[in-house]
C-alpha positions in Angstrom: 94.7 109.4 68.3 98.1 110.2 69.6 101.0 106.9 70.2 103.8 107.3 73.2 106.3 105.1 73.2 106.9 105.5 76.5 109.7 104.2 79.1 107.5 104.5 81.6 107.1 100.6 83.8 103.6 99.2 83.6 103.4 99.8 87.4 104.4 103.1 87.6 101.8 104.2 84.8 98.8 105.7 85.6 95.8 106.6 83.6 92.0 104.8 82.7 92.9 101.5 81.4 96.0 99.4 81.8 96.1 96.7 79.5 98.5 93.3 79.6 99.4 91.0 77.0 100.1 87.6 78.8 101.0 84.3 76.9 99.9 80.6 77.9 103.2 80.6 79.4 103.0 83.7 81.7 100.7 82.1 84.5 100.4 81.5 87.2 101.6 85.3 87.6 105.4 86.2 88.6 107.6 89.4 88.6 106.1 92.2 87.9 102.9 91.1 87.6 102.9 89.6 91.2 104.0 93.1 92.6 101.0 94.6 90.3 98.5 92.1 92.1 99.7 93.1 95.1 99.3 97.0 94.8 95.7 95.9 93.4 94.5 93.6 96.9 94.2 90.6 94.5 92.6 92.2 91.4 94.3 90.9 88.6 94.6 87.3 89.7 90.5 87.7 90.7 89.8 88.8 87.5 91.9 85.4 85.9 90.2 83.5 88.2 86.4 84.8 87.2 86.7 84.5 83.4 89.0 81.5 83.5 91.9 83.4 81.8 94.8 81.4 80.1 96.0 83.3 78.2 94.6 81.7 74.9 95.3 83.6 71.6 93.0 85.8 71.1 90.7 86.2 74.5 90.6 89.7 76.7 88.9 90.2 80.0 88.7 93.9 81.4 87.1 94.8 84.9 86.9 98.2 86.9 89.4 99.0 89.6 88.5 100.3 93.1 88.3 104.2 94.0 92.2 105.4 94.7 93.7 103.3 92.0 96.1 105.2 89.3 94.2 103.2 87.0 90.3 103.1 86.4 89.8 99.6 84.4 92.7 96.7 83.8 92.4 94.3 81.2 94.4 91.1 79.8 94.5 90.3 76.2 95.8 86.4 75.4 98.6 85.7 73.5 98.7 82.1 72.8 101.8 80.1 73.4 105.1 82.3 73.6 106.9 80.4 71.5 104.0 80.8 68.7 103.9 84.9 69.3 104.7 86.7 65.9 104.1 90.0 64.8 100.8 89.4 63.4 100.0 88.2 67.4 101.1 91.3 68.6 99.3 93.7 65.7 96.0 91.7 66.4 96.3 92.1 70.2 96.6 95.4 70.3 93.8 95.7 68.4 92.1 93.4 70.8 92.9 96.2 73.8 92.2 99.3 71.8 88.7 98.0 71.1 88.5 97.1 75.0 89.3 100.7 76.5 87.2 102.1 73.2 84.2 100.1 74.1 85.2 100.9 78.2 85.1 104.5 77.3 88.3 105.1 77.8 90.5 108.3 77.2 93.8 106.9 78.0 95.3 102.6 77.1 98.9 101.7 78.8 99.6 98.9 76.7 102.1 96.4 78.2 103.1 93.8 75.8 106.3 91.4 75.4 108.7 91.9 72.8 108.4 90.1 69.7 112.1 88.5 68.3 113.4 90.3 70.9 113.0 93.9 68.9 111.7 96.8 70.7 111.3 98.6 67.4 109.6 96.1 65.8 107.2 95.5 68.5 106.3 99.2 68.7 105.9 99.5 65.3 103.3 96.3 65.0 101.2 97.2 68.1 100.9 101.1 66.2 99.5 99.5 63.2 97.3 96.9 64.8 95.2 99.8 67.4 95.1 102.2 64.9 93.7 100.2 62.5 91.4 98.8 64.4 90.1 102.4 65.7 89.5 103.2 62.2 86.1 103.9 61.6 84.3 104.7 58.3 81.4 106.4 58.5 81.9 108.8 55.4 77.6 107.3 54.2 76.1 107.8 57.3 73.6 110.3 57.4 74.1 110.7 61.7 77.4 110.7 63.2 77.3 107.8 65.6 80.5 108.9 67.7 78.2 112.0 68.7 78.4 111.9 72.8 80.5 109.3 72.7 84.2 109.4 74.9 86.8 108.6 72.2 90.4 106.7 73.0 92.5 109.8 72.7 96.2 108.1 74.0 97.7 104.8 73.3 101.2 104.3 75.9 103.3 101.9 74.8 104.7 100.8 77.4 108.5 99.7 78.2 109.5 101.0 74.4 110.8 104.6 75.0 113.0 105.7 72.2 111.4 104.4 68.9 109.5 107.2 67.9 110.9 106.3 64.5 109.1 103.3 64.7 106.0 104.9 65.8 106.2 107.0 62.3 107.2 103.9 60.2 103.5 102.7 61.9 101.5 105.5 60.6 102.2 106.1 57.1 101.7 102.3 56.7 98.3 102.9 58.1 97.7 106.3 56.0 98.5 104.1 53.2 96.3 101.1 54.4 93.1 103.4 55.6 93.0 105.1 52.0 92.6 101.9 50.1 90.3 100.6 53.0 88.3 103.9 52.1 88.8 104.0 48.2 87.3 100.2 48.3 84.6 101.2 50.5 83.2 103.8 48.7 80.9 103.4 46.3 80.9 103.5 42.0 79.2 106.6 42.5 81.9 108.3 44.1 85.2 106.4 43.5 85.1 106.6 39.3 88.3 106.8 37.1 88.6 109.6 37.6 88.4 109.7 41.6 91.3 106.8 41.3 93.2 109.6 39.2 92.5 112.3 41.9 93.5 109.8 45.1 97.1 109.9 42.8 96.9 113.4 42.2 96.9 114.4 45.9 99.6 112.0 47.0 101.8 113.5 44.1 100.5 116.7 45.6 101.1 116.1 48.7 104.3 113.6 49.2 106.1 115.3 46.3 105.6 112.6 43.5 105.4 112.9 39.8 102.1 111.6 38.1 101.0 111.3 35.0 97.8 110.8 34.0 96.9 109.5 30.3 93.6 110.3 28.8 91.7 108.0 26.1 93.5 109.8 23.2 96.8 109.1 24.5 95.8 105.4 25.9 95.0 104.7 21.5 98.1 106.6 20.7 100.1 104.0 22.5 97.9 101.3 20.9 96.6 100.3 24.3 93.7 98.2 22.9 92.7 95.6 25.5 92.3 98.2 28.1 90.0 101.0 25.6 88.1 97.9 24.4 86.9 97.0 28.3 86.3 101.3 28.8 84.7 102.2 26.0 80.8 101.0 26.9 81.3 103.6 30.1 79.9 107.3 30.0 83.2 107.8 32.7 86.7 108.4 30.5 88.9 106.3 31.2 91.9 107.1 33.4 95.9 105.8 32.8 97.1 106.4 36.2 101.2 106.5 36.6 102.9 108.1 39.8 106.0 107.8 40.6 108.5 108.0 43.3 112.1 108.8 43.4 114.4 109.0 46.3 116.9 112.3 46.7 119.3 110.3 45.5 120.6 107.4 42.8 118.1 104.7 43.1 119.2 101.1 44.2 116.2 99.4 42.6 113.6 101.1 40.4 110.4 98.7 40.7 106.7 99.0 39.2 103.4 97.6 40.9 100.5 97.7 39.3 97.2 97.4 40.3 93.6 96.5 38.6 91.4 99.5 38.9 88.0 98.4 37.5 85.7 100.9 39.1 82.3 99.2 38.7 82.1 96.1 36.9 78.7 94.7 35.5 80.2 92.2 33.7 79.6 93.5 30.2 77.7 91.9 27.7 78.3 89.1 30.3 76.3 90.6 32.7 76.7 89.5 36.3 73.0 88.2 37.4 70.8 89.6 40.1 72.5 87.1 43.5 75.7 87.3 42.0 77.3 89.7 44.2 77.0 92.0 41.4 76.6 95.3 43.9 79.6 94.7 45.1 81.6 95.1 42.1 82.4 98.6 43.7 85.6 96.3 45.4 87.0 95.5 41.4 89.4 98.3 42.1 91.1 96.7 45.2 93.9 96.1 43.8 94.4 99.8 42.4 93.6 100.7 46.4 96.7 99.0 47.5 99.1 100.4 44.6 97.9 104.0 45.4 98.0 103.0 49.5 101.6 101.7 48.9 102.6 105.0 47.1 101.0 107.3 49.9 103.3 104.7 52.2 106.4 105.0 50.4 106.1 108.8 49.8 106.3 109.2 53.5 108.7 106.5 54.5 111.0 107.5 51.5 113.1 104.1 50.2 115.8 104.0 48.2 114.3 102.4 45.1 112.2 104.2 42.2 108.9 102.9 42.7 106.4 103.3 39.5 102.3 102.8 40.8 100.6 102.4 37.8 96.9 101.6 37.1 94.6 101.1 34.0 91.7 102.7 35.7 88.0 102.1 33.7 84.7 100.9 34.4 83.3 97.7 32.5 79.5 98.8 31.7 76.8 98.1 29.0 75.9 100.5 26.5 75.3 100.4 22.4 79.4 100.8 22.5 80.2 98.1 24.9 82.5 95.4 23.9 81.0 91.9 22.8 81.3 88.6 23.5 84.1 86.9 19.9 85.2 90.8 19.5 89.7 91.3 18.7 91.4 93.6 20.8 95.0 94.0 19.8 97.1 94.7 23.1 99.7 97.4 22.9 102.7 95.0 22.2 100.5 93.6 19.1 98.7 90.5 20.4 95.5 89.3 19.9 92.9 88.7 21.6 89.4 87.2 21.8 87.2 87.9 23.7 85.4 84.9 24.4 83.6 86.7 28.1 83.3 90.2 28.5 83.0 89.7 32.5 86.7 88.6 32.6 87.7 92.2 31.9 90.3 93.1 34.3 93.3 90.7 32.7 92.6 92.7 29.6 93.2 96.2 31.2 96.3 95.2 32.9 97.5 93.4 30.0 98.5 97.0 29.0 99.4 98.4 31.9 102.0 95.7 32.4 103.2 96.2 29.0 103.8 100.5 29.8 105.5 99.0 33.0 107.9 96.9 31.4 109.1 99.8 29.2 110.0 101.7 32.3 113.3 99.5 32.3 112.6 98.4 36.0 114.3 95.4 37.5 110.6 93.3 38.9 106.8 94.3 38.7 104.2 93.3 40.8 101.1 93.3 40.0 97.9 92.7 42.3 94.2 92.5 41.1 90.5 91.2 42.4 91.1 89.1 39.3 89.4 85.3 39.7 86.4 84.1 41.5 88.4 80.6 41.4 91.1 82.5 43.9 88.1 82.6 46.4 87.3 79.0 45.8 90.0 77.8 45.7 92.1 79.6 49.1 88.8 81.3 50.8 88.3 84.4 51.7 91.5 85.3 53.9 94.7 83.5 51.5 95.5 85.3 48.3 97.2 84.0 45.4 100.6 84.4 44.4 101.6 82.9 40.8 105.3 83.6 39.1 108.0 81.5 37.6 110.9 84.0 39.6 112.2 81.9 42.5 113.9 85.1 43.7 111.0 87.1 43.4 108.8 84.6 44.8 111.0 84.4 48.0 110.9 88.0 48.6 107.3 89.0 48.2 106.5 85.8 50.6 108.9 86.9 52.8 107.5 90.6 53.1 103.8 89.1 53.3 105.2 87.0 56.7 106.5 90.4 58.0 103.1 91.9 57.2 100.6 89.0 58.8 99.1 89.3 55.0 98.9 85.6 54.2 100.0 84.2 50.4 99.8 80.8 48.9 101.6 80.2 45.6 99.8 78.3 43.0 101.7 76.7 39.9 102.0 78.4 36.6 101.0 75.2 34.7 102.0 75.8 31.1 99.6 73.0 29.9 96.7 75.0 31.1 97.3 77.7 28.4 96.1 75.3 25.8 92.3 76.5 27.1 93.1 80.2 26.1 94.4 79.4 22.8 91.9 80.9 19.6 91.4 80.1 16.2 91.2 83.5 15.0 93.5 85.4 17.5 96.5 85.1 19.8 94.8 83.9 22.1 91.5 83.7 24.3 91.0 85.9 27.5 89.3 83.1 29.1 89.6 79.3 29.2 87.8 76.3 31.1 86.4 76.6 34.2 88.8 74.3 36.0 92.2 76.2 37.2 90.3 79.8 36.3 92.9 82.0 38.3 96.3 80.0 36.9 94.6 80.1 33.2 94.5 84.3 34.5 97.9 84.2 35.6 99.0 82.6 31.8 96.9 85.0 30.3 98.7 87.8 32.2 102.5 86.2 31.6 101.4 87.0 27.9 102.3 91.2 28.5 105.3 90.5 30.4 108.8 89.4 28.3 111.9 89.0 30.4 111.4 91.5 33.8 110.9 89.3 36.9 106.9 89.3 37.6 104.6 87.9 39.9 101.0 88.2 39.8 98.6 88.6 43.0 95.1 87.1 43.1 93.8 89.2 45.9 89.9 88.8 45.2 88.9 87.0 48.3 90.7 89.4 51.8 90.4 92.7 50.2 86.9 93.0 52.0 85.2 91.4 55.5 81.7 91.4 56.2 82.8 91.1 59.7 85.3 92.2 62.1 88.2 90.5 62.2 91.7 91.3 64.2 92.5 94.8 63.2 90.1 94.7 60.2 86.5 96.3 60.8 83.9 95.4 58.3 84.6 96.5 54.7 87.3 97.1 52.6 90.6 95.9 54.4 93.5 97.4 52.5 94.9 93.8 52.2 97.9 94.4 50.4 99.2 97.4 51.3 101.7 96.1 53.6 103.0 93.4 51.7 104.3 96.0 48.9 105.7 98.4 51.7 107.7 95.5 52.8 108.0 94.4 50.1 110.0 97.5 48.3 111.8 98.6 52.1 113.4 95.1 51.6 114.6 95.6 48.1 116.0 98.7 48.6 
């Protein structure tokens, strides 16, 4: 798939499909538009006219044009109200079109959209991501390769935004960094182990010029890193301490850590997760380990001023005569305690040490994000994720970067009160507590491994994977996430 961002006016373009954006606002038809009509005997206001078109968010219409034409199909993709249009409008229309000339069979999509905030760069960048992530297509499993015979969209114009190629390559390593967690989360236990995880960070560092360091189980004890080895140690698969790190050419501004849950497989332990529990999908507890390893291949390529350190814990949580049980003591590498009162509530204890090996990086904030709670997905659904910290500033900025990404946040309250379920008679504390507030009691739990850096905590459980398709999203892992961080560290640079 090859973008242009191209000068060229939408009536001058010629080529199979020419596709328009028009709000609520933009009928009945004027300008341009008019002048298009015109050239087309009437087409484009027939073709309002036949599927009632008003340019509602998120409705498309696309019809043949006559022999002669410089175009073979148009099509209109709604935009809502104009004042309403954001970013996110724009990323999920051009998704919208790019599935319309795909499904058209279509070699070649002029894309004619308005500008969003008035920034040509911006807009070119957001209607990049939201086509070529919708084009994506995984079909790594499938024994028959269903594009076989089939004409593939080969050229997306963008049209009216000449001279923001820059913009064009900001667009695709965001989506290099978003279609390798979309594939790492997709693939199954079977094939994306540990050690996979430790290979995905192996070839960015190879690749992108990153350092990485990878810590095996002898070094993970050496450190004293007990809570993670104590969730690992019932697998056949080693266990992998995943670290890679980025450094721009010069002094850094910011040096910054995110940190990512990277629970292979999870069967819940000793806890086992029942038969109807969703337990086969337990391939998606490394979601959060997807995004930090998305973000780095991201950053590599769009090359920030901070230091950025990816770090995950990487492990499976299985059953064997080793596994961990239910009232076991794991001490943590900064010495607490901590019983385990459910061995399915494993991925707080593995980034319990990872957060711990961040913080003695020295950096200035760490975000971490994990598939950590059930209770996130009952409590937001399957599209919001949670955001929990006590850092105003930090708060601010990561919401801030998730409204520039269309990745939607809520932030839930770190209720000190609530910690009185995690607290143990015989250890530091618990690693589980009542069922009521589950994710902030997980948050508390977390805020354990972290002293003084700023930190917030990211319950992403419920939108790192769609059964259906959804904007830009096709079914299966989503690479929520991914664009937050980018944003996220571009910002605090």
């Amino acid at each position: 798939m090859e973008f242009y961002a191209s000068n060229t006016p939408l009536l001058d373009w010629t080529g199979d499909a020419l596709i328009i954006g028009l709000s609520e606002d933009a009928l009945p038809l004027s300008g341009p538009l008019t002048e298009l009509n015109d050239r087309l005997s009437g087409l484009l206001q027939d073709l309002i006219d036949e599927v009632e078109f008003t340019g509602k968010d998120g409705s498309s219409a696309i019809t043949r044009v006559g022999a002669g034409a410089s175009i073979r199909k148009l099509g209109l993709v709604g935009l809502g109200a104009t004042a309403a249009i954001t970013p996110e409008t724009l990323r999920r229309a051009a998704a919208a079109a790019a599935r319309l000339a795909k499904k058209d069979r279509c070699v070649s999509l002029g894309l004619s959209m308005p500008l969003v905030q008035d920034d040509a760069a911006l807009t070119t960048q957001v209607l990049a991501e939201g086509a070529s992530l919708a084009l994506h297509q995984d079909n790594r499993f499938k024994s028959e390769d269903k594009s076989n015979g089939k004409v593939n969209l080969e050229q997306i114009h963008l049209l009216g935004l000449g001279g923001h190629d820059s913009s064009l390559h900001t667009a695709q390593a965001i989506c290099d960094g978003i279609i390798l967690a979309r594939e790492l989360v997709s693939a199954p236990a079977n094939v994306v182990t540990p050690e996979a995880l430790a290979q995905a960070a192996a070839d960015i560092a190879a690749t992108h010029g990153l350092e990485l360091e990878v810590l095996d189980q002898e070094q993970c004890e050496a450190l004293g890193m007990g809570a993670y080895l104590g969730v690992a140690k019932a697998s056949e698969l080693p266990p992998k301490f995943i670290h890679l790190t980025y450094k721009p050419a010069g002094t850094p501004t910011r040096k910054l850590a995110i940190v990512g849950k990277g629970l292979t497989f999870d069967s819940g332990g000793l806890n086992i997760k029942v038969t109807g529990s969703g337990i086969e999908m337990m391939k998606i507890d490394m979601g959060g380990a997807a995004a930090t390893l998305g973000a780095a291949k991201a950053i590599a390529q769009l090359k920030p001023s901070a230091e950025v350190h990816f770090i995950s814990a990487a492990a499976e949580n299985m059953i064997s005569g080793r596994a961990l049980r239910p009232g076991d003591i794991l001490t943590a590498s900064n010495g607490k305690t901590i019983e385990v009162n459910n061995t399915d509530a494993e991925g707080r204890l593995t980034l319990a040490d990872a957060l711990v090996f961040a913080e003695k990086l020295g950096v200035d904030a760490i975000v971490d994000l994990a598939t950590l709670t059930g209770a996130c997905i009952v409590a937001l659904g399957d599209d919001i994720a949670g955001l929990f910290t006590e850092n105003e500033d930090l708060a601010a900025a990561i919401a801030t970067a998730a409204t520039a990404a269309g990745e939607k946040f809520w932030r839930l309250p770190m209720e000190e009160k609530y910690f009185d379920g995690l607290k143990s008679i015989v250890a530091d504390m618990k690693n589980t507590g009542p069922r009521p507030g589950g994710s902030i009691t997980a948050a508390l739990f977390l805020k354990q491994f972290v002293t003084s850096t700023p930190w917030v905590h990211l319950d992403v459980a419920g939108p790192v994977w769609t059964e259906k398709e959804n904007g830009y999203n096709n079914p299966g892992g989503t690479g929520f996430g991914v664009r937050t961080l980018v944003q996220w560290v571009l910002a605090a640079a």
